[in-house]
Structures are given as C-alpha cells and as structure tokens.
C-alpha positions in Angstrom: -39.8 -14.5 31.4 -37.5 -11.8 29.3 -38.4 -8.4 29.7 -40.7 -7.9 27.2 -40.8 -4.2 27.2 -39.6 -1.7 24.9 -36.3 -0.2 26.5 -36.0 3.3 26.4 -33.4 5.7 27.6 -33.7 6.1 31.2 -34.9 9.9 32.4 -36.3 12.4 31.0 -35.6 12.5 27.3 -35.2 16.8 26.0 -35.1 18.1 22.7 -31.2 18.9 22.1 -30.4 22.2 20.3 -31.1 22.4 16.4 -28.1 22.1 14.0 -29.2 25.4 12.4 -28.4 27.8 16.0 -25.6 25.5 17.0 -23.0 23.6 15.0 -21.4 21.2 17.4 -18.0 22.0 18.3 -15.2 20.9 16.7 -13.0 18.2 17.5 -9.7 18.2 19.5 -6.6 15.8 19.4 -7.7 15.0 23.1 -10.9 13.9 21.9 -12.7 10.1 21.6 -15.3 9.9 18.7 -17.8 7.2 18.7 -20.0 7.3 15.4 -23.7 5.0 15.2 -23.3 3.7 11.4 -27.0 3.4 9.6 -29.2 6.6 9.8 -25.9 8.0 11.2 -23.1 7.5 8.7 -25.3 6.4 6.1 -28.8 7.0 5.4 -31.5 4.5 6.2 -32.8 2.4 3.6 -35.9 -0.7 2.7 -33.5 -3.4 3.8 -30.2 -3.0 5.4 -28.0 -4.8 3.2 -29.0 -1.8 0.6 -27.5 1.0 2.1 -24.4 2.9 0.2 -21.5 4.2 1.7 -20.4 7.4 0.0 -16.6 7.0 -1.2 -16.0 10.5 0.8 -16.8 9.1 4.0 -14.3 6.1 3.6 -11.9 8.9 2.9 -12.9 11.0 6.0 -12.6 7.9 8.0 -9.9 7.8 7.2 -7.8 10.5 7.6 -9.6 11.3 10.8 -8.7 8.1 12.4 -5.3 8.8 12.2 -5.6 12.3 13.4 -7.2 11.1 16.7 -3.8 8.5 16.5 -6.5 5.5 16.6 -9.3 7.2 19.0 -12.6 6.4 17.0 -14.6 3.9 17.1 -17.7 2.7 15.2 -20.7 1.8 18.0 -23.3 -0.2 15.5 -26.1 -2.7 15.9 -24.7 -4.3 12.8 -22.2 -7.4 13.5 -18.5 -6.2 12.5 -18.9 -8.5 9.7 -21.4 -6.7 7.9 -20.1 -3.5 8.7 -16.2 -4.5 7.4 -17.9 -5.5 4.3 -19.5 -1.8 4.3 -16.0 0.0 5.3 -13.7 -1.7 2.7 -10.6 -1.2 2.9 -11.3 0.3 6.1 -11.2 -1.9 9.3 -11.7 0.6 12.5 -11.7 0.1 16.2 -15.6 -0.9 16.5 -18.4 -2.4 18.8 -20.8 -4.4 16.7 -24.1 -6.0 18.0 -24.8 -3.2 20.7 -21.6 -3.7 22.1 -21.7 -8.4 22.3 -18.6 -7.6 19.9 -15.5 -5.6 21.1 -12.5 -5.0 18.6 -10.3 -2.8 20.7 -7.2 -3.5 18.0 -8.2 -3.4 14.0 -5.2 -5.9 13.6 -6.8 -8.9 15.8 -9.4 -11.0 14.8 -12.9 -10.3 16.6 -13.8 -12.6 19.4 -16.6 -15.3 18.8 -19.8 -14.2 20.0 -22.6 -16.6 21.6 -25.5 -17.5 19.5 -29.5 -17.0 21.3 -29.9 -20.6 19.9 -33.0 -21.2 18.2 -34.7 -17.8 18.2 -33.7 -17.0 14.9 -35.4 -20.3 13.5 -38.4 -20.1 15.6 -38.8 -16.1 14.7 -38.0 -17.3 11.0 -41.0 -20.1 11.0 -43.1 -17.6 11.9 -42.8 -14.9 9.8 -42.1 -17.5 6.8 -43.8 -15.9 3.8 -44.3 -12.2 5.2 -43.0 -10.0 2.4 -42.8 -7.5 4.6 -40.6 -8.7 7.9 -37.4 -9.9 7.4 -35.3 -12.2 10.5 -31.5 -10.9 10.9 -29.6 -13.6 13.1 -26.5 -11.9 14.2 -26.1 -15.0 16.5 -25.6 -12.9 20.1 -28.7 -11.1 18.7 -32.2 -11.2 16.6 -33.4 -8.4 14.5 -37.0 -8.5 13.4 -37.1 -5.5 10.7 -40.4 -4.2 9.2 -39.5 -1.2 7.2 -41.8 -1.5 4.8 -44.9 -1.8 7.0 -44.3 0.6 9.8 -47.6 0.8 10.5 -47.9 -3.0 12.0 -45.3 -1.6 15.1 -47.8 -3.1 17.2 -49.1 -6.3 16.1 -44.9 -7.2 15.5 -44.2 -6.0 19.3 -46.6 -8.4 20.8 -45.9 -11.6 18.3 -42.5 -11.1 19.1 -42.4 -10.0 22.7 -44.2 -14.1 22.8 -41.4 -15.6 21.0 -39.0 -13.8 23.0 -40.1 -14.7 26.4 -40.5 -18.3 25.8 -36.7 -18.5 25.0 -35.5 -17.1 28.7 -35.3 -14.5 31.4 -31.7 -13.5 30.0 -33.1 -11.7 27.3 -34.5 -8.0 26.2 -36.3 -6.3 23.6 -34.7 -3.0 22.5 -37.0 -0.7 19.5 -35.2 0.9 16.9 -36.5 2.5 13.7 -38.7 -0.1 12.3 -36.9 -2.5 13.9 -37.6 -5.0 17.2 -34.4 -7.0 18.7 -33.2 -9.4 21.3 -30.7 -9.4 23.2 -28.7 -10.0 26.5 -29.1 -8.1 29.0 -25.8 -6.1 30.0 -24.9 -5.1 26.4 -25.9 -1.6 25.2 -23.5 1.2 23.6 -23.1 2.3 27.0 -21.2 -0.3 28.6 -19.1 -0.8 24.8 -17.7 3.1 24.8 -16.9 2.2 28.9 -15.0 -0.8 27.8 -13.4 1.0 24.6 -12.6 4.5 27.0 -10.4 1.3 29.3 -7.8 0.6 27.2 -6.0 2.8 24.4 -5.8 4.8 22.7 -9.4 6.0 24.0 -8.1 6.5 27.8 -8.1 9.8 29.4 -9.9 11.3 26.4 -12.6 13.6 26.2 -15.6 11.4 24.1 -18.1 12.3 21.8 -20.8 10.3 20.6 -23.1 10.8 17.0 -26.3 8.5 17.2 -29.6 8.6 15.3 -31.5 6.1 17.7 -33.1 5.0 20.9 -30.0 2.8 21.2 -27.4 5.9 20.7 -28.9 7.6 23.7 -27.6 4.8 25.8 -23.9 5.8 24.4 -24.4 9.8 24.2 -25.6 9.1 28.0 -22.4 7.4 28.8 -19.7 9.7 26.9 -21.7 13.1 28.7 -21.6 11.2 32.4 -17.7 11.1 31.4 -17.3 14.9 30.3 -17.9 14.8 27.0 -21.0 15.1 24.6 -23.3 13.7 22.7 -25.0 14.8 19.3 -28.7 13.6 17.9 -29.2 12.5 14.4 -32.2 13.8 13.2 -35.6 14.9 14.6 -36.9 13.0 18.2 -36.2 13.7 22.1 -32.6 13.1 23.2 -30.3 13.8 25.8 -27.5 14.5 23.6 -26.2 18.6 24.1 -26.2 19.0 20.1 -27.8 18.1 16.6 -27.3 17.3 13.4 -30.1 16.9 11.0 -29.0 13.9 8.8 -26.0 12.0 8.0 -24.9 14.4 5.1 -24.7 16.9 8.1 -22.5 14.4 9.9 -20.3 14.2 7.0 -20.4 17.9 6.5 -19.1 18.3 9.9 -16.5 15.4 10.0 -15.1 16.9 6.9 -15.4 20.7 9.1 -12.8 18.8 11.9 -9.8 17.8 8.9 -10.3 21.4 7.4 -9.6 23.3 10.7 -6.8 21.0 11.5 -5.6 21.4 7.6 -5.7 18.1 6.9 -7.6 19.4 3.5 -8.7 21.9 1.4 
C-alpha cells in the first residue's frame, strides 16, 4: 500500500518571527539562495498555468545570479519545463518536481525523469467532467489541484489516497495549498538543496531557503541543519528563523540584497 497520509514536516512546527519586527538579513557573496517559485516568487492563482511573472523579478534574477557567481537555485514542484517557460530568457540552476529533476549546470539538458505510469490516466477517468479538479501529470509525479473548491479537502484526500495506493508501496502523498500529489518516496526539497550544496558553485556556502509551503519546510529544514536559514512565506507554523508576508515582500527584499551591494539604484 503507499503511504496514504498527508506528509508534514517532521517536529514541532513554531511560528517564525513576523516580517514587520524582523527583516531577514541580507545576503552575502558566501551565501546559497534557494527560492520556492508559486506563492513564493509569484503569487498563487485559479490554475497554475495563470500565474504572471513580474518583468522585475526576471531582472532581479538576474543580476543576482551572477552576484552569487551561479549560487541560486529555484526548488519548485513545477517540472523545469513549465518553469523555463515562466523564466524566459532566464534558465537557472533548479530542482523541479520536488527535487525528481536536478539541473546542477543551466547549459546541459535536464535528465529524463521516470513516469508513475498510469496514475495520471486513472486519476484523469475519475475526475473526468469535474469543473472543479484539474489532473497535472508531471510524469515522476501527479498533482490533483482543487483551487476552486477548497472546501472538498476531504472528500479529494480520501478518493485519491484510493487511487494512489492501488498503484504501489513506492509512492506518497504530500498536501500543498489546494493541492494533493504523488510521489516517490526519497524526493523532497530537502534531499534536492543536499544534492545541489554537493557540487558547485553551492559547496561550502552558507544557504538560505524562501518557501511558502508544507513542502518548503522540508528545504528551510535542510539549509538551517547546514548553518544557514530559512524564511516563511506568508501566515502558517514553520520552522524557518524569519518571514516574509507575500511574494511582493520577497521581491522587495531580493531587490534590498542588489541595492546594498550597489548593483542598483
């Protein structure tokens, strides 16, 4: 059977301190950043192929990349696919998929990733002609999003924690916002910042993770067991040291790190 249980962060989950009473500090050239992309980067929307990507944060991207000589990293539950097509021009270091895709060097192609076989199909068939859940195959993972009936959390759990465990013990269920999705066990943003911190430029750096979600708490766990720290998205219990209240506050602040290093105005 697949563990059909919600996964959480393990411990105790504490409320970090407010962006208001603490700004997070500010970024070094010894630092790593890892950056969550939706409800992170960009702000959450009905369907996730209708969020929009302010032109500044391309441009902040940008420029702070190359600060960090290469040392940042998107960690996203989107494949690297969907989130090149978002970044255009841009092509970062990333981990896509929880962490089932790893591009440690923007100029090689991204490994092929193992499809979940039929669970897309079978999830698909059952949900056929429900306005309001919509399947995402990202082939080493299934997203079952229901943003626009949050209130059937429930009911959705149980139909797919069903499906899921019919398909094999090799899978989980990890809970996002609005969203239910399968997975292998053994990826999470955790073990993609340890395999990104491996290699350069990210070794011997001191990293810093920005996440919104359940699944960020697994990578601002990770960076603050190696030294560094972690900052929360938005309202909710985390274990992350600092906050931020939305991503035009994570904007605000990336912009904060070129201006003290005079990279702008």
């Amino acid at each position: 059977m697949a563990d059909a249980s919600l996964r959480n962060a393990g411990g105790a989950l504490k409320e970090p301190k407010t962006e208001l009473s603490n700004q997070p500090p500010a970024l070094t050239a010894g630092h790593a950043l890892f950056l969550d992309f939706d409800g992170t980067l960009v702000a959450l929307a009905d369907h996730p192929d209708r969020i929009i990507v302010p032109a500044l944060l391309l441009e902040t991207l940008a420029v702070l990349e190359r600060q960090l000589d290469g040392a940042l990293a998107i960690v996203t539950g989107r494949s690297l696919e969907s989130l090149d097509g978002f970044l255009e021009p841009l092509k970062l270091r990333a981990a896509g998929i929880h962490g089932a895709e790893l591009r440690h060097d923007p100029s090689n192609p991204t490994t092929d990733v193992a499809s979940l076989g039929d669970l897309a199909a079978r999830l698909n068939a059952r949900f056929a002609g429900d306005p309001h859940v919509w399947i995402e195959d990202k082939r080493a993972a299934v997203a079952v999003h229901y943003r626009q009936a949050p209130e059937r959390q429930n009911e959705l759990f149980a139909v797919v924690t069903d499906i899921v465990s019919a398909q094999g013990s090799d899978l989980e269920i990890i809970s996002g916002k609005c969203v239910f999705e399968a997975r292998r066990h053994g990826h999470g943003k955790d073990a993609a910042v340890r395999a990104l911190m491996s290699g350069a430029p990210f070794r011997n750096r001191i990293p810093v993770f920005v996440g919104d979600d359940r699944t960020d708490e697994d990578g601002i766990r990770e960076v603050q067991a190696q030294g560094g720290f972690g900052i929360k998205v938005g309202t909710g219990a985390s274990e992350a040291q600092w906050r931020l209240s939305t991503p035009i506050s994570v904007l605000v602040w990336l912009r904060a790190q070129l201006i003290v290093s005079g990279l702008i105005a």
